[in-house]
C-alpha positions as a Markdown table, in Angstrom:
| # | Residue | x | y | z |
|---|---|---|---|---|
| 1 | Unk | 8.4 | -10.5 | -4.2 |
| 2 | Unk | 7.9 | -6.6 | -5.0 |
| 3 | Unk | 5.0 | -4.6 | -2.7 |
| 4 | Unk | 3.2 | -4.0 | -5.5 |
| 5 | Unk | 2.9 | -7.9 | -7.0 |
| 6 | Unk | 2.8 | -9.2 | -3.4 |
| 7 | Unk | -0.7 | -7.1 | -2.7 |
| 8 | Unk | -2.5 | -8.3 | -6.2 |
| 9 | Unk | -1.5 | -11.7 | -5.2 |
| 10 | Unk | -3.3 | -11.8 | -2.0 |
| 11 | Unk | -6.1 | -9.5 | -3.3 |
| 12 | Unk | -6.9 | -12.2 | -6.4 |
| 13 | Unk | -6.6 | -15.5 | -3.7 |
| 14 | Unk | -9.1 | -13.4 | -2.1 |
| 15 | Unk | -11.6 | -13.2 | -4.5 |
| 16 | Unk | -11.3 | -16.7 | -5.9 |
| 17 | Unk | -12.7 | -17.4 | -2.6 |
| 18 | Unk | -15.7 | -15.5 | -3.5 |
| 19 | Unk | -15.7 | -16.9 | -7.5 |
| 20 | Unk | -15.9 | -20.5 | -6.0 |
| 21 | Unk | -14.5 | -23.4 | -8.6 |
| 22 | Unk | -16.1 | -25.8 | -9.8 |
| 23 | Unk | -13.8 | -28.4 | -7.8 |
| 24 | Unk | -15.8 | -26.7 | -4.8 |
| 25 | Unk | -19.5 | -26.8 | -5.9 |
| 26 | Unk | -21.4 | -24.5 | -5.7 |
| 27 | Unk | -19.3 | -21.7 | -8.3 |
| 28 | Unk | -20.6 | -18.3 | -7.8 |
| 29 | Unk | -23.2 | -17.3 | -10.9 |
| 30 | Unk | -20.9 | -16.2 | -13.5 |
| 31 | Unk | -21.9 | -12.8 | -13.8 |
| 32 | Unk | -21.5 | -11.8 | -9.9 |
| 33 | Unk | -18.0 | -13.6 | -10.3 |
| 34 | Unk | -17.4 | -11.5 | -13.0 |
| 35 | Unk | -18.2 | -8.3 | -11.2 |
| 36 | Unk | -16.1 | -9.1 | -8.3 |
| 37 | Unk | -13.2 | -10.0 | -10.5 |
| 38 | Unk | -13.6 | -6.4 | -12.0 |
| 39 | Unk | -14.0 | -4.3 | -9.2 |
| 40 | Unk | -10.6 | -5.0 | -7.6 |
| 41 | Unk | -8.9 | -4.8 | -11.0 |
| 42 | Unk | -7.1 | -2.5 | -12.4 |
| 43 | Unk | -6.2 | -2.2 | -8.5 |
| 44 | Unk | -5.1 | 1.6 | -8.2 |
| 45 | Unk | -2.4 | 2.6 | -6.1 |
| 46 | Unk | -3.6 | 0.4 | -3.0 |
| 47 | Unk | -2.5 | 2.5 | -0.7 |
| 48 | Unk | -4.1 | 1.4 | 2.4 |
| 49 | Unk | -2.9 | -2.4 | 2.1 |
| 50 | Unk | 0.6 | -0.9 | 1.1 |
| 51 | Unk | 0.5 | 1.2 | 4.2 |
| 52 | Unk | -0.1 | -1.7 | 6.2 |
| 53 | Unk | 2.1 | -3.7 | 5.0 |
| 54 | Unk | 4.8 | -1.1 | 5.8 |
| 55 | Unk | 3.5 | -1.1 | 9.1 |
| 56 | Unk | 3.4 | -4.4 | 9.6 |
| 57 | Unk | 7.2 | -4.3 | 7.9 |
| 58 | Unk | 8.4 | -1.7 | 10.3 |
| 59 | Unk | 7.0 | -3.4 | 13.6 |
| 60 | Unk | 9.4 | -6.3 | 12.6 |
| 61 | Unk | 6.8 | -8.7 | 10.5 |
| 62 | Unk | 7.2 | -12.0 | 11.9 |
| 63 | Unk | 4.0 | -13.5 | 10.2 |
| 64 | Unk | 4.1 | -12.4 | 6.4 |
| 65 | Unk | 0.5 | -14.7 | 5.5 |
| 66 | Unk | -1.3 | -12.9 | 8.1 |
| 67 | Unk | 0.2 | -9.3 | 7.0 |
| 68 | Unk | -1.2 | -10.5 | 3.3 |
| 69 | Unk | -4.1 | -11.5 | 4.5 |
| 70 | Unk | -5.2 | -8.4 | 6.7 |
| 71 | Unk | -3.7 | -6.4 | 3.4 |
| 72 | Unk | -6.3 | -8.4 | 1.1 |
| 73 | Unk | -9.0 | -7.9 | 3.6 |
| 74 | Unk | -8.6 | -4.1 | 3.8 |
| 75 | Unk | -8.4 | -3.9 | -0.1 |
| 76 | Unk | -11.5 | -5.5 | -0.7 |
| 77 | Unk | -13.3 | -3.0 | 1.5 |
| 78 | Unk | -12.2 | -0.3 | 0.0 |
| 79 | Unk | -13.2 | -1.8 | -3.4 |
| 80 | Unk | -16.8 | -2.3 | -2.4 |
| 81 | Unk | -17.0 | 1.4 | -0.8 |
| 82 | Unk | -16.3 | 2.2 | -4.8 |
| 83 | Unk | -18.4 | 0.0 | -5.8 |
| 84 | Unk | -21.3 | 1.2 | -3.8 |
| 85 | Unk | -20.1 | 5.2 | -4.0 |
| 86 | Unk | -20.4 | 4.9 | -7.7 |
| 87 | Unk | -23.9 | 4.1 | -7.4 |
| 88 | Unk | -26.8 | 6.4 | -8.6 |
| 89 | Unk | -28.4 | 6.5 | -5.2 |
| 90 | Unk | -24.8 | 8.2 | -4.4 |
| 91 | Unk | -22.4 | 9.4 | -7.1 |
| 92 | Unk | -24.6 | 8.3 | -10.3 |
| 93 | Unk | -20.7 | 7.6 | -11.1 |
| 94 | Unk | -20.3 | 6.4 | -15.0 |
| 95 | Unk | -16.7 | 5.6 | -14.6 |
| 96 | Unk | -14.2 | 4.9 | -12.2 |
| 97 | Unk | -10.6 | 4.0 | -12.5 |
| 98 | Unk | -10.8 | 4.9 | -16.7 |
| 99 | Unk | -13.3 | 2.0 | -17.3 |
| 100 | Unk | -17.2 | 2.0 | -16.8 |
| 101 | Unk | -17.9 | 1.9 | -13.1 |
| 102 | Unk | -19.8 | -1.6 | -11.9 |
| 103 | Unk | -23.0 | -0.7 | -12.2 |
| 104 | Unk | -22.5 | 0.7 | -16.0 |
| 105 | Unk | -20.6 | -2.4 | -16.9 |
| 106 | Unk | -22.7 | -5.2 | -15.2 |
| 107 | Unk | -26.0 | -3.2 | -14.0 |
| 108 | Unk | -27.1 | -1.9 | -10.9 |
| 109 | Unk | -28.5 | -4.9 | -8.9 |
| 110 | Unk | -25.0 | -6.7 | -9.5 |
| 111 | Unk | -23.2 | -3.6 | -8.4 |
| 112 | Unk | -24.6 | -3.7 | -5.0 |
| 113 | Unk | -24.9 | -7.7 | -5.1 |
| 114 | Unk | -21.0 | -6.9 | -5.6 |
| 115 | Unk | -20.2 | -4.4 | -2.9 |
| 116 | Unk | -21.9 | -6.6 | -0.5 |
| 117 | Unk | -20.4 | -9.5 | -1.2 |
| 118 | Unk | -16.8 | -7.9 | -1.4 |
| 119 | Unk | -17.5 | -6.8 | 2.0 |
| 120 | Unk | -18.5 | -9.8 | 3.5 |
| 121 | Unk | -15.2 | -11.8 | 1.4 |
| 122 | Unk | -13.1 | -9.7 | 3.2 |
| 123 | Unk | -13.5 | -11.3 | 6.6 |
| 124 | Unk | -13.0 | -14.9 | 4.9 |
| 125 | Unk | -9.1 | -14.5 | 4.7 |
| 126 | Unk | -8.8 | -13.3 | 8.3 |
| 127 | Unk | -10.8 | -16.1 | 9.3 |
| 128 | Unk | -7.4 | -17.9 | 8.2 |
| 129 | Unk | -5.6 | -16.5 | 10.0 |
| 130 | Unk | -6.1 | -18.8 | 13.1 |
| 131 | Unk | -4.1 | -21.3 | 12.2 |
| 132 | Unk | -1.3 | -19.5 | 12.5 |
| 133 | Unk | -1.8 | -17.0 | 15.2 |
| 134 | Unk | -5.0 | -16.9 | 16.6 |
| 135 | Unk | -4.6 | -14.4 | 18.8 |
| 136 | Unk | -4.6 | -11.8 | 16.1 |
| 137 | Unk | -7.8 | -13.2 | 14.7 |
| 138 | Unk | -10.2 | -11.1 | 17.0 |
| 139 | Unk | -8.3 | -7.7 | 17.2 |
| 140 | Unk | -7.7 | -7.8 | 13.5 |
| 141 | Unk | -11.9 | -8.5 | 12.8 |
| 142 | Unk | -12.7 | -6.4 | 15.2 |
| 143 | Unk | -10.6 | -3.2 | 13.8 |
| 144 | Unk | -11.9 | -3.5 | 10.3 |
| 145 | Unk | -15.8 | -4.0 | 11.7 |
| 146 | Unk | -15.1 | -0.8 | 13.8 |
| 147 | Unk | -13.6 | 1.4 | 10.5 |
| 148 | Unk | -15.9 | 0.2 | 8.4 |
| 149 | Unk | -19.2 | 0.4 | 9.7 |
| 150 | Unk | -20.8 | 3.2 | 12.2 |
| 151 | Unk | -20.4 | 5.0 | 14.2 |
| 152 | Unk | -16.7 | 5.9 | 13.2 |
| 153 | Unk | -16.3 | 3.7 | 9.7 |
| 154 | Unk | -16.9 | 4.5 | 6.4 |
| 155 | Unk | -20.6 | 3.5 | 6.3 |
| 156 | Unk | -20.9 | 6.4 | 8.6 |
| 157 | Unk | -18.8 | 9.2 | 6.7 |
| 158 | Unk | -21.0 | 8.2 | 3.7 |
| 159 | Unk | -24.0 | 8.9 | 6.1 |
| 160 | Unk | -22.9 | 12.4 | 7.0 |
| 161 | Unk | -23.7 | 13.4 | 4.0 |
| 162 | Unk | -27.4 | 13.5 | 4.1 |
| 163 | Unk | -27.1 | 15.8 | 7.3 |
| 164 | Unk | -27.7 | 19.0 | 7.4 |
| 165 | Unk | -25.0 | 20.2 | 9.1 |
| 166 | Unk | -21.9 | 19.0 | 9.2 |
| 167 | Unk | -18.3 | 18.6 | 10.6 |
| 168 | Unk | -15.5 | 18.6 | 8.2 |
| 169 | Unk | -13.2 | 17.0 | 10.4 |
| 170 | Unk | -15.3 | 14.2 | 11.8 |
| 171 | Unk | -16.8 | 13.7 | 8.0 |
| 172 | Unk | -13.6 | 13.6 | 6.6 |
| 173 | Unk | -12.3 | 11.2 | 9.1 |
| 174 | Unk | -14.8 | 8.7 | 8.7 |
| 175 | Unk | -15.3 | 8.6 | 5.2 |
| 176 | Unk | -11.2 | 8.7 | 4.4 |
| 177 | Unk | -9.6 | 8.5 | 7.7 |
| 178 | Unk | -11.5 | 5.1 | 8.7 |
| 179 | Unk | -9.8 | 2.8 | 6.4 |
| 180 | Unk | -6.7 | 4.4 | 7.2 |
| 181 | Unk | -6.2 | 4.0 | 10.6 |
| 182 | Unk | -7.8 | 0.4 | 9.8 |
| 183 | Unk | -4.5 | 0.0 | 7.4 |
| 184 | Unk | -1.9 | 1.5 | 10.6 |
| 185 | Unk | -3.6 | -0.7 | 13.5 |
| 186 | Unk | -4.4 | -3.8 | 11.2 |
| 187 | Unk | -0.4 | -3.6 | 10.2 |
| 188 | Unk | 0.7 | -3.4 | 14.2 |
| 189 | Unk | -1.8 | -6.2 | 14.8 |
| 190 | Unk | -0.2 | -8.5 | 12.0 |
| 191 | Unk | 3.1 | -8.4 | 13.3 |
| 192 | Unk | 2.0 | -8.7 | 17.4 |
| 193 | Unk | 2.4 | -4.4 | 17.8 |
| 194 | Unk | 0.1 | -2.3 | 19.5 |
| 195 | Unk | -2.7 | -0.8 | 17.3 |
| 196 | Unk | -3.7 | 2.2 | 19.9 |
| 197 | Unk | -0.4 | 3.4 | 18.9 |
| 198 | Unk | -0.9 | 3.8 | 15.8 |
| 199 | Unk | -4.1 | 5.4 | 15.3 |
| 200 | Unk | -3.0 | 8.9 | 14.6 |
| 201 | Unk | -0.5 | 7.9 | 11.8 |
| 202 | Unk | -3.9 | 6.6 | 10.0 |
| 203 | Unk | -6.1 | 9.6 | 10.9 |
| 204 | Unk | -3.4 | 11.9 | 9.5 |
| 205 | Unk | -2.8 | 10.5 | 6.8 |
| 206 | Unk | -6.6 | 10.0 | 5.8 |
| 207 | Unk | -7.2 | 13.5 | 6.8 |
| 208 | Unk | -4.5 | 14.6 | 3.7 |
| 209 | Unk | -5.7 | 12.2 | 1.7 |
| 210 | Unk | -9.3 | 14.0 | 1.2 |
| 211 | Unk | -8.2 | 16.8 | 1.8 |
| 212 | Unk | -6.1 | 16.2 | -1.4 |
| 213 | Unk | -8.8 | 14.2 | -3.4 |
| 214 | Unk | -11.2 | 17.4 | -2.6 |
| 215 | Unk | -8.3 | 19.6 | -4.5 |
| 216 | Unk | -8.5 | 17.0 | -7.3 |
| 217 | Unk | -12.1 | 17.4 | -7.3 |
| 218 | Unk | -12.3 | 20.6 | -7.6 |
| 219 | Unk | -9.4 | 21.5 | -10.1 |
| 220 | Unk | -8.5 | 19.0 | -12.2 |
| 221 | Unk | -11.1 | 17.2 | -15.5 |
| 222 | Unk | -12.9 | 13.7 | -15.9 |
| 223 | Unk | -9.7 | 12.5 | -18.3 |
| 224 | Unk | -7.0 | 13.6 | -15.5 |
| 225 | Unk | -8.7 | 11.9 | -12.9 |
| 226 | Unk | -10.2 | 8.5 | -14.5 |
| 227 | Unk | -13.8 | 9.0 | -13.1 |
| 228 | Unk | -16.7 | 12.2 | -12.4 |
| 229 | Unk | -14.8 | 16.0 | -11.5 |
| 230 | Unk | -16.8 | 18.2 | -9.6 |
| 231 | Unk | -18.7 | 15.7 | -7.7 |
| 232 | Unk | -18.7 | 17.6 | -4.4 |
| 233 | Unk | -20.0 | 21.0 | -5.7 |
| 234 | Unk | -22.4 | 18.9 | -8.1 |
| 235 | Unk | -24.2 | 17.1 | -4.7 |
| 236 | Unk | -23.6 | 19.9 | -2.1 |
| 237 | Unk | -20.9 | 17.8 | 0.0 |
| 238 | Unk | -18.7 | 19.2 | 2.4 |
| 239 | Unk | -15.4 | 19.9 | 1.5 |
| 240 | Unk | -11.9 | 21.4 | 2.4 |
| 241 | Unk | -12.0 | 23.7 | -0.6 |
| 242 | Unk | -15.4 | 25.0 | -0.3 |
| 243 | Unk | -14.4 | 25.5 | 3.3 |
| 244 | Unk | -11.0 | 26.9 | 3.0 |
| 245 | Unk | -10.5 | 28.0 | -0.3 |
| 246 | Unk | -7.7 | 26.6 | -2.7 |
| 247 | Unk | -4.9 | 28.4 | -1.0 |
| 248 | Unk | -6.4 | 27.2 | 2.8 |
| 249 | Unk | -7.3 | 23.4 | 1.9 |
| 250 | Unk | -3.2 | 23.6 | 0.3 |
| 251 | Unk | -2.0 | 24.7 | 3.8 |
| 252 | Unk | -3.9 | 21.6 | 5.6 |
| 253 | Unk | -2.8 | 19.2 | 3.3 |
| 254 | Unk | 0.7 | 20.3 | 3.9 |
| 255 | Unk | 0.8 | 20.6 | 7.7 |
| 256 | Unk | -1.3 | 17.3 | 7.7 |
| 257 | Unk | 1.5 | 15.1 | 5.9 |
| 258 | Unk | 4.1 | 17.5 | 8.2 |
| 259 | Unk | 2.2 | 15.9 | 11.2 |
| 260 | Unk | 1.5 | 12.2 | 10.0 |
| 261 | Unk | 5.4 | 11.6 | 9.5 |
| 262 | Unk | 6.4 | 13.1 | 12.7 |
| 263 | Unk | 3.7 | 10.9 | 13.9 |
| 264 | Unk | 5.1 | 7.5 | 13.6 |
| 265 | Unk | 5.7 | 5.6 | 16.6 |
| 266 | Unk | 9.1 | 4.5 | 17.6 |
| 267 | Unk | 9.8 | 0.8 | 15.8 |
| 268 | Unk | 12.4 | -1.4 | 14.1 |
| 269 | Unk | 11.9 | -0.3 | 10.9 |
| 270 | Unk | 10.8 | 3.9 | 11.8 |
| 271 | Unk | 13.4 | 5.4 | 9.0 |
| 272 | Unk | 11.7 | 3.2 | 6.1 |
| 273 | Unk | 8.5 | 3.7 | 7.1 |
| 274 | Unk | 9.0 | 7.5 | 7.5 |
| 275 | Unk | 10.3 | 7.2 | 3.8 |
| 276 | Unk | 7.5 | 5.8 | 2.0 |
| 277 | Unk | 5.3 | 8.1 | 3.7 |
| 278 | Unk | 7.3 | 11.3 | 2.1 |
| 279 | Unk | 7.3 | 9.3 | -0.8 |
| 280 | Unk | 3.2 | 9.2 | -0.7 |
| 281 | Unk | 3.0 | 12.6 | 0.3 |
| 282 | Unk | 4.9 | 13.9 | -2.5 |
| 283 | Unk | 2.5 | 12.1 | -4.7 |
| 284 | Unk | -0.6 | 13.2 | -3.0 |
| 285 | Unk | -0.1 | 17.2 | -3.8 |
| 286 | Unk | -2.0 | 18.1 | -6.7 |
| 287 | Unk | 0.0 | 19.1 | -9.4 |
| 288 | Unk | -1.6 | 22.2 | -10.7 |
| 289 | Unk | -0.9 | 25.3 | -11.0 |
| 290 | Unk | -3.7 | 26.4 | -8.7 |
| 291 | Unk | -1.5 | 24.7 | -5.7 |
| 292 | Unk | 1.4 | 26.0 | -6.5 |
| 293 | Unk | 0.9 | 29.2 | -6.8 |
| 294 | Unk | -1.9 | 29.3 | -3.8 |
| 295 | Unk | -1.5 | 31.2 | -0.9 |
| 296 | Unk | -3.1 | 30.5 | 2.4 |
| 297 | Unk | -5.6 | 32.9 | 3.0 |
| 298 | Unk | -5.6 | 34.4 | -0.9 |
């Protein structure tokens, strides 16, 4: 089964865990089991679960049900950190991947109903994962708590926000890099690797990451990027180009992806996995002419 069609498999058993049936009373109310259905869907690139499933790939998988279900877990996380972002306590976000964002399409008290309950779904299908092989139950729960709550999660890169001062690096690593190095360590986990190895893949990688969605921000329109441009400069966030400049947040982004491929640890499958991160790298520079013609420093 292709990457892609693997992923949306395990992301959609996921969430019929959350929709109930109603051969397993009691179904969800319709219009929450709407909302969950549409907030994973279309799904994006799914990077993160991809990237863990490369991991998991290149540390010589030997338990592909777990890898899927530490992939789906992941993914819904991510969703409901959209979900919640596009809120108008946050982004006051009208749309997000080219359709109305949650709370536009179902109203506000479902969108956060939804976030929460995405995030809570997600620990369901590593729950399952004890009957196979328990012993990557705990690390694997314990990893996505850690990246997604505070004081190194996402919950907390979303709190830096409302401080008065603070540090791109650690802001940036939190908000992006969390889920990230969740996707590198919960791919090791899945396939009986150590995670501590594989923490600074995921941290690079995140850092790029917003680096590059803070040049998207800043340069590109609504219709190029399927939701809200110029959200940073709009509600005073931090940010690599206000810091840097175009040419300066270019020069990070490159030597971060530089650094994240020479950062993967020796495993089975190095060369493949070193390939489909060039292969997202490529894709996460900005095609404008803004970055190609920017000059560190200009």
């Amino acid at each position: 089964m292709p990457l892609k069609s693997r992923i949306a498999a395990a992301v959609s058993r996921s969430i019929r865990m959350g929709q109930g049936t109603r051969s397993d009373p009691p179904p969800a109310p319709a219009q929450l089991a709407a909302a969950l259905a549409y907030s994973v869907s279309p799904g994006g690139a799914r990077i993160r679960p991809t990237i863990l499933t490369g991991v998991a790939m290149a540390c010589g998988e030997d338990a592909a049900d777990v890898t899927d279900r530490a992939a789906a877990a992941l993914e819904l996380i991510h969703c409901a950190s959209l979900v919640h972002d596009d809120l108008p306590c946050f982004d006051d976000a009208d749309v997000r991947r080219g359709k109305p964002s949650v709370h536009r399409a179902f109203s506000e008290p479902l969108a956060v109903l939804t976030g929460d309950a995405l995030i809570v779904l997600a620990f369901e299908p590593l729950a399952g994962v004890a009957a196979t092989r328990p012993e990557r139950v705990a690390p694997l729960v314990r990893i996505l708590a850690q990246q997604t709550g505070s004081p190194r999660g996402i919950c907390a890169g979303q709190a830096w926000e409302s401080e008065a001062a603070v540090d791109l690096a650690a802001y940036h690593r939190a908000k992006t890099g969390a889920l990230f190095i969740a996707a590198t360590q919960m791919g090791a986990v899945a396939a009986g690797a150590d995670p501590a190895e594989w923490e600074e893949l995921g941290a690079r990688i995140g850092e790029a990451f917003q680096v590059a969605d803070d040049l998207r921000d800043a340069l590109f329109d609504e219709d190029a990027l399927g939701k809200p441009a110029g959200q940073d400069s709009l509600h005073g966030r931090p940010n690599a180009v206000a810091e840097l400049g175009v040419g300066g947040a270019v020069q990070r982004l490159r030597d971060t992806l530089a650094g994240a491929i020479a950062s993967i640890p020796s495993c089975p499958g190095e060369g493949a996995l070193a390939h489909m991160v060039q292969a997202y790298s490529e894709k996460l520079v900005p095609q404008h002419p803004a970055v190609r013609n920017a000059v560190p420093g200009e």
